[in-house]
mmCIF file of the C-alpha atoms, coordinates in Angstrom:
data_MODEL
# 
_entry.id   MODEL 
# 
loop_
_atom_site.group_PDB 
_atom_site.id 
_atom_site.type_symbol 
_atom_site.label_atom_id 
_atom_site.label_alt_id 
_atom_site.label_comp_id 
_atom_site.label_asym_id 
_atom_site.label_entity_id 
_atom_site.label_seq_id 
_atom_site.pdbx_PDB_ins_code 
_atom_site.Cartn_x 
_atom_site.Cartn_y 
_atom_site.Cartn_z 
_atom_site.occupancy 
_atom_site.B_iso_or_equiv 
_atom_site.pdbx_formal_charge 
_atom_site.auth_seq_id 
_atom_site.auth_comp_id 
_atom_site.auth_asym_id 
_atom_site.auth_atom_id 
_atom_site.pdbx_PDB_model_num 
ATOM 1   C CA . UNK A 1 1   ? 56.634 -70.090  -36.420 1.00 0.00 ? 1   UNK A CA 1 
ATOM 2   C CA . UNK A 1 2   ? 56.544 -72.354  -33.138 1.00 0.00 ? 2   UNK A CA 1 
ATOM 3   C CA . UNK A 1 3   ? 56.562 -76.324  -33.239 1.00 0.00 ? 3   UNK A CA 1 
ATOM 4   C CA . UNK A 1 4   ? 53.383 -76.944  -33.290 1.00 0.00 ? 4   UNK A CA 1 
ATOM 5   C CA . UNK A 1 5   ? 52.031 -75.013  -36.544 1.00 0.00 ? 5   UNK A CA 1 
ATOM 6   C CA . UNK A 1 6   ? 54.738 -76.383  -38.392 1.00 0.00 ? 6   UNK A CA 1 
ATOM 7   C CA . UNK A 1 7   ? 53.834 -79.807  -37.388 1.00 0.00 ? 7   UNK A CA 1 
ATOM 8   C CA . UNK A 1 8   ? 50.212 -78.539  -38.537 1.00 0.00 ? 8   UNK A CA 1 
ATOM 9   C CA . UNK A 1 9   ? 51.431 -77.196  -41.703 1.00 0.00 ? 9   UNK A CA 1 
ATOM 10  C CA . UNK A 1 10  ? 53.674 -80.482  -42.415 1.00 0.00 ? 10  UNK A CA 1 
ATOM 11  C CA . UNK A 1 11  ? 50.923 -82.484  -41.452 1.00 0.00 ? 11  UNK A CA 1 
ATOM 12  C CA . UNK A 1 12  ? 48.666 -80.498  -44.096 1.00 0.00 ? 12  UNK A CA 1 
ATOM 13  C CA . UNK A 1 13  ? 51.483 -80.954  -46.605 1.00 0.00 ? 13  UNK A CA 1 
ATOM 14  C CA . UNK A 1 14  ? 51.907 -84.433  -46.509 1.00 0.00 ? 14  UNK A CA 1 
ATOM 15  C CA . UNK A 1 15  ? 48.107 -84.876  -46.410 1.00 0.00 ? 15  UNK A CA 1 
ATOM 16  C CA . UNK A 1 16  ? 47.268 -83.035  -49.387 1.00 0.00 ? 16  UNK A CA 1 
ATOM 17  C CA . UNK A 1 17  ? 49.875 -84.854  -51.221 1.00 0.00 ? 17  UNK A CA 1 
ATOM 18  C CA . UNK A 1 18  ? 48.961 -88.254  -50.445 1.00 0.00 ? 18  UNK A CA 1 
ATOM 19  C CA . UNK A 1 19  ? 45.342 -87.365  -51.402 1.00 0.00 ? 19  UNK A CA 1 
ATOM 20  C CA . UNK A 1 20  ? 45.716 -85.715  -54.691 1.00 0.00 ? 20  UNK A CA 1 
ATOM 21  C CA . UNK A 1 21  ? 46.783 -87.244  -57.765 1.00 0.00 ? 21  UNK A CA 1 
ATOM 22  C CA . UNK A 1 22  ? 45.153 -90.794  -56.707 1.00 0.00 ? 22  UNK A CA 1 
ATOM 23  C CA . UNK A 1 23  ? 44.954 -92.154  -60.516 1.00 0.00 ? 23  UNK A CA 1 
ATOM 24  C CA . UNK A 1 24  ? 48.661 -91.358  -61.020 1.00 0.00 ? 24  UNK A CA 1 
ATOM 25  C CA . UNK A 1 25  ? 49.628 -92.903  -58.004 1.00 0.00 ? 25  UNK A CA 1 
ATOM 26  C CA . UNK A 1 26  ? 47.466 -96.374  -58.636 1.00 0.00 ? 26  UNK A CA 1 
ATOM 27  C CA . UNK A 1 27  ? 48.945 -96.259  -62.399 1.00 0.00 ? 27  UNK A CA 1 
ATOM 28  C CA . UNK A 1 28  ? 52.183 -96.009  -61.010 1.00 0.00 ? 28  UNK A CA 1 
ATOM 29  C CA . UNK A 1 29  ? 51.949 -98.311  -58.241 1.00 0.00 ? 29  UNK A CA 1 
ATOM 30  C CA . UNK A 1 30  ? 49.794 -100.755 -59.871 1.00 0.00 ? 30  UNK A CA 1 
ATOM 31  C CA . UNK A 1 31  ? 52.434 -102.049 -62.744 1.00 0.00 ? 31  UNK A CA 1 
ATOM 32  C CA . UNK A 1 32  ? 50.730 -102.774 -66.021 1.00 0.00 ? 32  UNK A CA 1 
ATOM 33  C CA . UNK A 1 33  ? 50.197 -99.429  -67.499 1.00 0.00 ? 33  UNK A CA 1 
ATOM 34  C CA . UNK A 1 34  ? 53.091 -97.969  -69.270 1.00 0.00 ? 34  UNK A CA 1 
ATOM 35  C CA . UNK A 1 35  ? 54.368 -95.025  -71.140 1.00 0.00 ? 35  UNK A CA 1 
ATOM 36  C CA . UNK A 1 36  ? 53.880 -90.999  -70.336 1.00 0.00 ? 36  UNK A CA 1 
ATOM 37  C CA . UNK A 1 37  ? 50.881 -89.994  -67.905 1.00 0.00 ? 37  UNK A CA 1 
ATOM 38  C CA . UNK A 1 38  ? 49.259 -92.857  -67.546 1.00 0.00 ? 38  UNK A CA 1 
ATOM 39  C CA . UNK A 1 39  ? 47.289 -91.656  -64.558 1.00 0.00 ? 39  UNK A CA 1 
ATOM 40  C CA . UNK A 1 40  ? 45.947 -88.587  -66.893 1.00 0.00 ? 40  UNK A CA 1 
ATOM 41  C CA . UNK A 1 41  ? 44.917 -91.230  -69.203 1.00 0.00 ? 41  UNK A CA 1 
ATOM 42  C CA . UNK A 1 42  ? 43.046 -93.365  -66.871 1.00 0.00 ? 42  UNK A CA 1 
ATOM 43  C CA . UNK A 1 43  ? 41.105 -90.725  -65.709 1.00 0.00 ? 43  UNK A CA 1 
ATOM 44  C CA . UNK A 1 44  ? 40.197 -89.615  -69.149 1.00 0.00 ? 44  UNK A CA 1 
ATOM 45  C CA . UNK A 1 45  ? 38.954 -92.900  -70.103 1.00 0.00 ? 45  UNK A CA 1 
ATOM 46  C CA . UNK A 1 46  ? 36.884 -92.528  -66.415 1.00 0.00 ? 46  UNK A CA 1 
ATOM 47  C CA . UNK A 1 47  ? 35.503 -89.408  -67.585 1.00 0.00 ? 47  UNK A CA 1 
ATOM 48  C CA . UNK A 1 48  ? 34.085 -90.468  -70.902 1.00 0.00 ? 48  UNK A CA 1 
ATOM 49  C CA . UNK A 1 49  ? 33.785 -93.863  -70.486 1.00 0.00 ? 49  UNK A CA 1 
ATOM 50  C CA . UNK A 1 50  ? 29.406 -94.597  -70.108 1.00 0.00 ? 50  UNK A CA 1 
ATOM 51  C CA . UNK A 1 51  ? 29.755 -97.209  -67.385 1.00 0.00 ? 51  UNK A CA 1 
ATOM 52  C CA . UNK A 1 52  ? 31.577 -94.826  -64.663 1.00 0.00 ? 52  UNK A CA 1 
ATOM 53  C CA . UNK A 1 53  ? 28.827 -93.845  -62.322 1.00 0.00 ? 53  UNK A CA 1 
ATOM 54  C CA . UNK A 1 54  ? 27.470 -90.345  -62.128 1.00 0.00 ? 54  UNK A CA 1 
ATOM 55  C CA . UNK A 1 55  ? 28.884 -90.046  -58.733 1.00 0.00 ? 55  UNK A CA 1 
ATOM 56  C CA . UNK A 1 56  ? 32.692 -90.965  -59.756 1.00 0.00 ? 56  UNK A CA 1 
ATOM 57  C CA . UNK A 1 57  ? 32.832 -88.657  -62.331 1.00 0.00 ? 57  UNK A CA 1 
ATOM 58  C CA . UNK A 1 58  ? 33.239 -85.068  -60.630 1.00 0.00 ? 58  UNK A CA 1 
ATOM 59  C CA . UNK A 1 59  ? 35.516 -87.083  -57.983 1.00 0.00 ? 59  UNK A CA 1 
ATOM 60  C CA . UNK A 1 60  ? 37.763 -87.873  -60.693 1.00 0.00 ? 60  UNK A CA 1 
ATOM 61  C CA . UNK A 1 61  ? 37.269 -84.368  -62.567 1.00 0.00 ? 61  UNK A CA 1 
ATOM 62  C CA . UNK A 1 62  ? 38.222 -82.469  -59.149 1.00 0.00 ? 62  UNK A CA 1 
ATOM 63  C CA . UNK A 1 63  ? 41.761 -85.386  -59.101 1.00 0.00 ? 63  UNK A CA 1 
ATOM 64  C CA . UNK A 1 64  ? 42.307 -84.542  -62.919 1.00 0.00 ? 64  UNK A CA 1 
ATOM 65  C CA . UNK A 1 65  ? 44.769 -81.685  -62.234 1.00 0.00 ? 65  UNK A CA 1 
ATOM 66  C CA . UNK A 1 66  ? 46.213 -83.168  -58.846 1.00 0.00 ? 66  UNK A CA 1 
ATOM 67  C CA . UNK A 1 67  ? 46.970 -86.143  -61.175 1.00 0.00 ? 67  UNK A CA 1 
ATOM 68  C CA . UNK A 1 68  ? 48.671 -84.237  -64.850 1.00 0.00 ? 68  UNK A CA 1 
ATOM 69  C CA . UNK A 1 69  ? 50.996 -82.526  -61.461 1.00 0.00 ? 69  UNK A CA 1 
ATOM 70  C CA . UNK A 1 70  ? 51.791 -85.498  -60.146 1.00 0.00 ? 70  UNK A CA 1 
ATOM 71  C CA . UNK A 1 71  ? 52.272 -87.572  -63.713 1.00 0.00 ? 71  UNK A CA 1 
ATOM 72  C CA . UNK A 1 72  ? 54.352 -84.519  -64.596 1.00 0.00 ? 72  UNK A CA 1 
ATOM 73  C CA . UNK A 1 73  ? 56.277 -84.835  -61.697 1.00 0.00 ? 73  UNK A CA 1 
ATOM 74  C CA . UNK A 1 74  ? 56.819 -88.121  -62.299 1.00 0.00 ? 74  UNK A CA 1 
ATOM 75  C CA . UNK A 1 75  ? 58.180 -88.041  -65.966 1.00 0.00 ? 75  UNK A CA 1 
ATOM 76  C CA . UNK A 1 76  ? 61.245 -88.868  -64.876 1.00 0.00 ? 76  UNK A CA 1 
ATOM 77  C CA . UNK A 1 77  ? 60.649 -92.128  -63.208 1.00 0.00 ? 77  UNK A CA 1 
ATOM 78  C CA . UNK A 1 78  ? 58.215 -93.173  -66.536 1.00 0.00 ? 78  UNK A CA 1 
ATOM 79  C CA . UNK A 1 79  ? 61.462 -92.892  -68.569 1.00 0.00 ? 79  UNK A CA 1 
ATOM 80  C CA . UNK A 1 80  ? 63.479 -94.497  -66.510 1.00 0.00 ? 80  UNK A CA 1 
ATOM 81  C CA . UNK A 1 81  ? 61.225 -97.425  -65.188 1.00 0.00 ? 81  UNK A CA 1 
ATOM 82  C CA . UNK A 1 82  ? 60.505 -100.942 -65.761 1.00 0.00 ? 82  UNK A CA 1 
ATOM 83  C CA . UNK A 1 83  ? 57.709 -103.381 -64.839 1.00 0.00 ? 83  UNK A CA 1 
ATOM 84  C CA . UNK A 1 84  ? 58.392 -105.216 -62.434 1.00 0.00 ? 84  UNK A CA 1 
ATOM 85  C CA . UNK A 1 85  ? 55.631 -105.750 -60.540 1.00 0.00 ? 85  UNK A CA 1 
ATOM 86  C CA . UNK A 1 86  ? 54.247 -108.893 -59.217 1.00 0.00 ? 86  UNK A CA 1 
ATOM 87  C CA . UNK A 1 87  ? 51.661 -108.941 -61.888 1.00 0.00 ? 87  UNK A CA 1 
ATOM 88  C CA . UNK A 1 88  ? 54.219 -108.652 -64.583 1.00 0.00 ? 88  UNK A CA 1 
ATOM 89  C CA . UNK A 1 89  ? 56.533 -110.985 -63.206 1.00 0.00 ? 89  UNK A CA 1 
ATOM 90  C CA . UNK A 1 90  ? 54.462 -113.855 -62.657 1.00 0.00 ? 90  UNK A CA 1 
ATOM 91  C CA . UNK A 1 91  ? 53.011 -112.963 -66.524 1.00 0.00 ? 91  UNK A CA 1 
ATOM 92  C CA . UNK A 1 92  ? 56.507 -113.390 -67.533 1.00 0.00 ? 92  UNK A CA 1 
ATOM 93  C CA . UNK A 1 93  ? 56.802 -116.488 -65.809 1.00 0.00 ? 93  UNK A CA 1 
ATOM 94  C CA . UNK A 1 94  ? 53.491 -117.916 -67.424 1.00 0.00 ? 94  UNK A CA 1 
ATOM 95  C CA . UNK A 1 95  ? 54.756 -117.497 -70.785 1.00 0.00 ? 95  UNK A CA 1 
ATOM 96  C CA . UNK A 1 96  ? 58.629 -119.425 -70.024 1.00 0.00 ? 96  UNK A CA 1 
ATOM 97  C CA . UNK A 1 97  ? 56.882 -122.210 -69.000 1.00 0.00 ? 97  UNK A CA 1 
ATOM 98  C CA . UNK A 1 98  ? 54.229 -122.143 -71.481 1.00 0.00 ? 98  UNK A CA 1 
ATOM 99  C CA . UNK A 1 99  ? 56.942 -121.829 -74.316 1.00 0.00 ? 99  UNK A CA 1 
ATOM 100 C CA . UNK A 1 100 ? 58.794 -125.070 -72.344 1.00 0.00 ? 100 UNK A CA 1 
ATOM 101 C CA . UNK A 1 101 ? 55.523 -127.286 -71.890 1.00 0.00 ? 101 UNK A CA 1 
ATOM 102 C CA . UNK A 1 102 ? 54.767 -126.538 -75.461 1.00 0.00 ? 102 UNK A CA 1 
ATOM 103 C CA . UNK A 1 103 ? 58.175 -127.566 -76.528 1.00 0.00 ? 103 UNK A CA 1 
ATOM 104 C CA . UNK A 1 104 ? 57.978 -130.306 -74.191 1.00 0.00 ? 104 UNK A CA 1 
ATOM 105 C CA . UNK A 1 105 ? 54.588 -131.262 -72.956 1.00 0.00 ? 105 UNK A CA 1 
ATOM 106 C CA . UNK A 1 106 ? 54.992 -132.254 -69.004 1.00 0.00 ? 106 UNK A CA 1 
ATOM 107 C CA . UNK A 1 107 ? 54.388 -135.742 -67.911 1.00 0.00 ? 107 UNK A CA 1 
ATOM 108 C CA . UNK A 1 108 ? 51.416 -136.336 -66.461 1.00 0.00 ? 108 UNK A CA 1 
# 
């Protein structure tokens, strides 16, 4: 195979899996949602929940298997992980100081 069909076929590669699997990849990037497949179960919820436009829905049936492959693939890291995204940290933060100024109200 010469340089430039791999490059084509790596190009491909890495394209298709960047694409697929997109509620996986926001549940895992996104901090929050925790546990086994979370990107499976936020695309259920898409799929039956009434307020998801008509249009969304086959969008997120046609990323439903891209995502249980990548959620799979990513069982792993779900065991393993913990939150500590921004959202989750500042969170954490709120409640310190809300256990402090309720202990100790701040002076005003």
């Amino acid at each position: 195979m010469n340089m430039k069909k791999r490059l084509r076929v790596g190009l491909f590669t890495v394209g298709a899996i960047a694409l697929s699997g997109c509620s996986s990849m926001m549940s895992h990037t996104g901090g929050g949602e925790q546990g086994y497949y979370p990107g499976t179960r936020n695309s259920y919820k898409m799929l039956v929940d009434g307020n998801t436009s008509w249009g969304l829905k086959p969008l997120v049936a046609l990323d439903m298997p891209f995502t249980v492959v990548a959620d799979t693939l990513l069982v792993p890291w779900d065991a393993f992980r913990t939150d500590k995204s921004v959202k989750a940290r500042v969170e954490e933060s709120e409640k310190k100081n809300y256990a402090i100024n309720a202990a100790i109200p701040p002076a005003i």
